[in-house]
N, C-alpha and C positions, 0 to 999 in steps of 0.2 A: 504494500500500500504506500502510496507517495507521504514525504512527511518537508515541512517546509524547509528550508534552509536561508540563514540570514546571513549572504556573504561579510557582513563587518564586523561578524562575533562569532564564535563559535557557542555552542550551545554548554553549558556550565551545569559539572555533575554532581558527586559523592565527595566530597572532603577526607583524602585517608587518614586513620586515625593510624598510630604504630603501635604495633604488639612484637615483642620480640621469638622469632622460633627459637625451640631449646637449644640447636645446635650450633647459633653462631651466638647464645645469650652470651658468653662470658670474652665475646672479643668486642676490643673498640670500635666506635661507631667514627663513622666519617661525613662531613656534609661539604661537599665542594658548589659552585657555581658555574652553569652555564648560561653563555651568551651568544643570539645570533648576531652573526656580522652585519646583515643588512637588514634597513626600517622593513625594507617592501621586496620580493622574491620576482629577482628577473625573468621568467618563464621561460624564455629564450635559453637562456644563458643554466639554468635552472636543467632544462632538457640536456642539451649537450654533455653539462660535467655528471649530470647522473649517469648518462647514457657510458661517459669513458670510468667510472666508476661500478657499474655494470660488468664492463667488458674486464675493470680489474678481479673481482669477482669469479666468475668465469674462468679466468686465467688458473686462479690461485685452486677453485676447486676441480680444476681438468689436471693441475697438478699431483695435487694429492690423490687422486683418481689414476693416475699414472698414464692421463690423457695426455695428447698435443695440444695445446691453443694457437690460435691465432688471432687471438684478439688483441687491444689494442689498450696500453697499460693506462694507468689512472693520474686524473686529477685533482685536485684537492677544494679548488679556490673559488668556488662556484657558489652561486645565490644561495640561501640554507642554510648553510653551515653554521655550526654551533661552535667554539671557543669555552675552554676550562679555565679559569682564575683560580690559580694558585701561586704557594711560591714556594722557593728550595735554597736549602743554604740557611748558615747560621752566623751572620745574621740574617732572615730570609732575603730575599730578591722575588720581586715580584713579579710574576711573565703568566705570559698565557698560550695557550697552545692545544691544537686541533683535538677535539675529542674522539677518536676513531674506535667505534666497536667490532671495527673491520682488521685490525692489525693489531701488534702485539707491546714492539719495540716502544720503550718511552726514550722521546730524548728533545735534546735543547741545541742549539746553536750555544758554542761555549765561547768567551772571551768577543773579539773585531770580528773574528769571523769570514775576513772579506771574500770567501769562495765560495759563500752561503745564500742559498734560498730559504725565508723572504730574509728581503734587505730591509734597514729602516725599521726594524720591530727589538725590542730588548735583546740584549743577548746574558745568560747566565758566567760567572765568575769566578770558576773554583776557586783562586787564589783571594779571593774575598771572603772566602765562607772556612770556619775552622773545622766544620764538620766533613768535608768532602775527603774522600780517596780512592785512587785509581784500584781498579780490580784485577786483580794479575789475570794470568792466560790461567794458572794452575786452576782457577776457581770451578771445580766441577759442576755447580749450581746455574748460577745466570749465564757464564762463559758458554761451558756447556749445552746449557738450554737454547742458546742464542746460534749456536752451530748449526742445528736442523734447522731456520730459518734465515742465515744469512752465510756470505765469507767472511770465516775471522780466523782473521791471524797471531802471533804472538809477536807483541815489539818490546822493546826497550829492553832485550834481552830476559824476556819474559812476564817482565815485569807490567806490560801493557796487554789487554784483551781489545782488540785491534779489529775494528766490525767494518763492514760494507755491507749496508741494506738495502734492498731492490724493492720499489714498487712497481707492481705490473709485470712485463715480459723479462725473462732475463736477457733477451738478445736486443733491450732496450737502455740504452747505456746512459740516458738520460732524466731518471729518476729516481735517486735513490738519497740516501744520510750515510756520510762516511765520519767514523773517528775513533774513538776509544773509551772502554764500559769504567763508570765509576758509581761509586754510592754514596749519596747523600740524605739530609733529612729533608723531605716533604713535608710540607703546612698544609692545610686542605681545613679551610673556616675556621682557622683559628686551634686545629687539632694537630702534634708534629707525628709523625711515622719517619721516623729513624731508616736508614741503612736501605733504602730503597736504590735500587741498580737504575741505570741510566745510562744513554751514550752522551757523551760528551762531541757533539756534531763539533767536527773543525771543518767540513765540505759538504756540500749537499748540491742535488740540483732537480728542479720539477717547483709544483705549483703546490704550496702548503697553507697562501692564504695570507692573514696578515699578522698571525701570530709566532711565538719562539721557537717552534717545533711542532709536537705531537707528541701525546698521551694514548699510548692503545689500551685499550679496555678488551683484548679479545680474548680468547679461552687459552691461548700458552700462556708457558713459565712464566713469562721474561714481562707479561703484563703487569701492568696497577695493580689489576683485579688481584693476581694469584699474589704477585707480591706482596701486598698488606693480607693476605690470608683472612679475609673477610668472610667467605661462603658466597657471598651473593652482592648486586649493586642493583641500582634500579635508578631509572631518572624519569621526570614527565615536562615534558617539551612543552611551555605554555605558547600560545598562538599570539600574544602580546609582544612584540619585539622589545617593549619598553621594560618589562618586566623581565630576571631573572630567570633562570627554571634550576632546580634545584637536582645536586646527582649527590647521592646516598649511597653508604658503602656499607653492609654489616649490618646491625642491630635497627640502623637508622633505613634501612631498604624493606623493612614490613610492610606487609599489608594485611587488612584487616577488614573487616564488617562484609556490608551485600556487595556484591557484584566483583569480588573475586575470581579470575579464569585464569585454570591452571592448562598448563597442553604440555609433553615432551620436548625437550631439546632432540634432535636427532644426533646421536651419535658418532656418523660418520664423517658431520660436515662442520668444517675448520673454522665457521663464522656460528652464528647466532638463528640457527634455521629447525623451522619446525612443518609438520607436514601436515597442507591445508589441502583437506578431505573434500569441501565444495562453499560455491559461495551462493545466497540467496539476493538477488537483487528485485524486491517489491516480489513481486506475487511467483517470480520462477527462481528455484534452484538449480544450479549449473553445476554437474558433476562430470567428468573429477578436477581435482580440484590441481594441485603441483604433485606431481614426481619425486616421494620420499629418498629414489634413487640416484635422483638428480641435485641432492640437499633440499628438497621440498622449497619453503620459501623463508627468505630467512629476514629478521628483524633489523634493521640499520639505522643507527643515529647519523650516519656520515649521508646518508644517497636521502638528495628532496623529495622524487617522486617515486611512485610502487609502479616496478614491475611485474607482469605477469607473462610466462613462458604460455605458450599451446599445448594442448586444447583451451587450457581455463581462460585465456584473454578472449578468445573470438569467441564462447560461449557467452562469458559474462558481459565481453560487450554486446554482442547479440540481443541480448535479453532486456540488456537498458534501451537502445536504439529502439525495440519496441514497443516499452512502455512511455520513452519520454514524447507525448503526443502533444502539451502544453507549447512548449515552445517551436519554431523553425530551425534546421540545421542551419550549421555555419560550416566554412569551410573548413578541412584539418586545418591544424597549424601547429608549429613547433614539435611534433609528432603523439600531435593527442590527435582522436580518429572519431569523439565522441565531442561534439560544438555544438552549440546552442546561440542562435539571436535571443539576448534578451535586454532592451532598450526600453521598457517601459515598465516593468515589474518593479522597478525601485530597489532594486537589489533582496528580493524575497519571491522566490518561485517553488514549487511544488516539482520534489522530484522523488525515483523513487527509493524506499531504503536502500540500504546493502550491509550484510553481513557475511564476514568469516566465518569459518567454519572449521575449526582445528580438532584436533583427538582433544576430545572431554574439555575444549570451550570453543564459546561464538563471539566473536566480535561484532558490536554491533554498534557501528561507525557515524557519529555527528556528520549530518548533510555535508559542514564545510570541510570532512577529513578527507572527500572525493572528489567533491562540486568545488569551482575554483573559478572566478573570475579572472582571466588570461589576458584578455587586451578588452578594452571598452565596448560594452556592450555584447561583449559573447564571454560565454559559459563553458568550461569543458570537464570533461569526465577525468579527472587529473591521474589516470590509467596508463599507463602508455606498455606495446608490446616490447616483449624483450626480445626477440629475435636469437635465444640460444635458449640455455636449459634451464637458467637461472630467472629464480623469480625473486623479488627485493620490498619488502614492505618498508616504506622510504618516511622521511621524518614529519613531513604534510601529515602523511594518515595515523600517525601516532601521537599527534598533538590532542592534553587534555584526557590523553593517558598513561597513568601512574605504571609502568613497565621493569619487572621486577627480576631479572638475569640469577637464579642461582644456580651455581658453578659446582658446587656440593652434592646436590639432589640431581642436577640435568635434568632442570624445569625451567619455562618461561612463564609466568603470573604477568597478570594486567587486569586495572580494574578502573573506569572513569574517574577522573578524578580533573577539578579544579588547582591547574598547576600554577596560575599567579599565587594560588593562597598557602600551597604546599609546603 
């Protein structure tokens, strides 16, 4: 059944309350801060970096699959994007840097820098901070761990853990963070976490945006997440640019009361992907849904809009094109397929639901987490197809919900939630 949507707000839910699970009760709690880059989301520009973000995707799981790719490595610097506030070092320094749930490595531009991507944004200071030191090659733990994910070597006569990290293709020589691992203390709202690993970037090259580096949040070693040994993290992307959104680590990443859904992590797949069984859009169901084979479809803070691989795109779009009868198509654009004239509605039109459908939960999606005012006066289905295996639930469609990653269990939780007030 059609339900209205008011593109200048999203529709405001469940305030989550925090209850602690027993099993990360006796570890500290973290509250970091994120921020998007931009007031207003280029849609243009919004398409392309998702789409080479996509294609990064693709790459990394044809890998681990002991597939070929040939797709076409990643961008970072695109409309969306979210930035982490914190700082590192004692005394801290404050810097901010790309929140990626897609990757693993944390690291910073250290010192001038001058070989570095971005330019012009802070750069970190060992020699300022009394708490920092270089991590030899010996270090079986982060050294080690950081092996299966990048080339590292041993310098300084051992004495250096010496990385070269690749985003995208390897036989793309033009995006990656080069330097050497050390540990510092992290601040995160005012809370320290000690002896955290890190690269100390003295090279990089590729598009990271406008901040010091990157923060991975993904399921290896060598991430945030595993690092503070939290269990679990969880953020909710408010749709306010003005406002904050809040990313919780541990005790502080509960959720609690009605509309809790819990679905499986899958297993085999290296990001954040769970397997979406079918989706209902207004009065039809469209099955099947994503390829649990193909990492089903997985959750991203980093990529603006949702893809969906075939059968499920052409069905679900299918099924909208024939209920949205209210308005007149408009032309594609930007590679949405699904346009709408609407020049007189005032910005409030009648479309119809849509919900996910995961193993043991439904998502069931605010008009504006889909419906998307694109250029003046036209409306589109902010869907777009993915043209390989991988399907991407992108950070538009997860705004205004409270999203709950535990690492522990191999569960993803989410539950509506009013994220300025979180």
């Amino acid at each position: 059944m059609p339900v209205k949507i008011g593109l200048l707000a999203l529709m405001a839910s469940l305030l989550v309350a925090a209850a602690v699970p027993q099993a990360i009760s006796e570890r500290p709690g973290f509250r970091a801060t994120l921020i998007r880059r931009e007031k207003a989301i280029n849609f243009t520009r919004a398409m392309q970096q998702s789409h080479e973000r996509l294609s990064m995707f693709t790459a990394r799981l044809d890998a681990a699959a002991g597939r070929v790719s040939t797709q076409t490595p990643l961008r970072w610097d695109g409309a969306g994007a979210y930035d982490m506030e914190f700082s590192m070092g004692t005394p801290p320094q404050k810097l901010t840097a790309l929140a990626d749930t897609g990757s693993d490595l944390i690291w910073a531009k250290c010192g001038a820098c001058a070989s570095c991507a971005p330019q012009g944004s802070p750069s970190y200071y060992p020699d300022k901070s009394s708490s920092f030191s270089k991590l030899p090659c010996s270090s079986d733990g982060l050294c080690g761990a950081l092996k299966s994910e990048s080339v590292v070597t041993c310098g300084a006569g051992g004495a250096e853990c010496d990385y070269k990290y690749s985003y995208g293709l390897a036989n793309d020589g033009h995006h990656y963070t080069k330097g050497y691992m050390g540990t510092e203390t992290f601040t995160l709202g005012g809370a320290a976490a000690p002896g955290v690993g890190f690269g100390c970037t003295n090279m990089s090259e590729g598009n990271y945006g406008t901040g010091s580096g990157l923060v991975g949040l993904g399921r290896g070693k060598v991430s945030l997440v595993s690092q503070l040994d939290v269990g679990a993290f969880s953020y909710c992307l408010a749709p306010d640019t003005s406002k904050a959104s809040p990313l919780l680590f541990g005790p502080m990443a509960s959720l609690s009361g009605p509309g809790v859904q819990t679905t499986p992590l899958l297993p085999s797949n290296v990001f954040y992907g769970v397997n979406l069984k079918s989706i209902t859009i207004g009065g039809a169901t469209t099955t099947p849904g994503t390829d649990a084979s193909d990492g089903g479809i997985v959750f991203d803070s980093g990529t603006t809009l949702t893809f969906l691989a075939d059968p499920a795109y052409t069905a679900a779009k299918a099924a909208l094109l024939s209920q949205m009868t209210a308005l007149p198509r408009a032309s594609d654009r930007d590679g949405f397929e699904a346009c709408f004239q609407d020049s007189d509605s005032g910005g409030s039109v009648d479309v119809p639901t849509m919900v996910l459908h995961f193993d043991g939960a439904d998502m069931d999606l605010p008009p504006a987490n889909y419906f998307q005012e694109v250029a003046e006066g036209v409306l589109c289905w902010i869907v777009q197809p993915s043209h390989s295996r991988t399907s991407i639930i992108g950070n538009i469609m997860q705004m205004n919900y409270h999203v709950r990653h535990d690492l522990e269990k191999s569960v993803l939780s989410f539950q509506p939630a009013n994220c300025d007030s979180l």
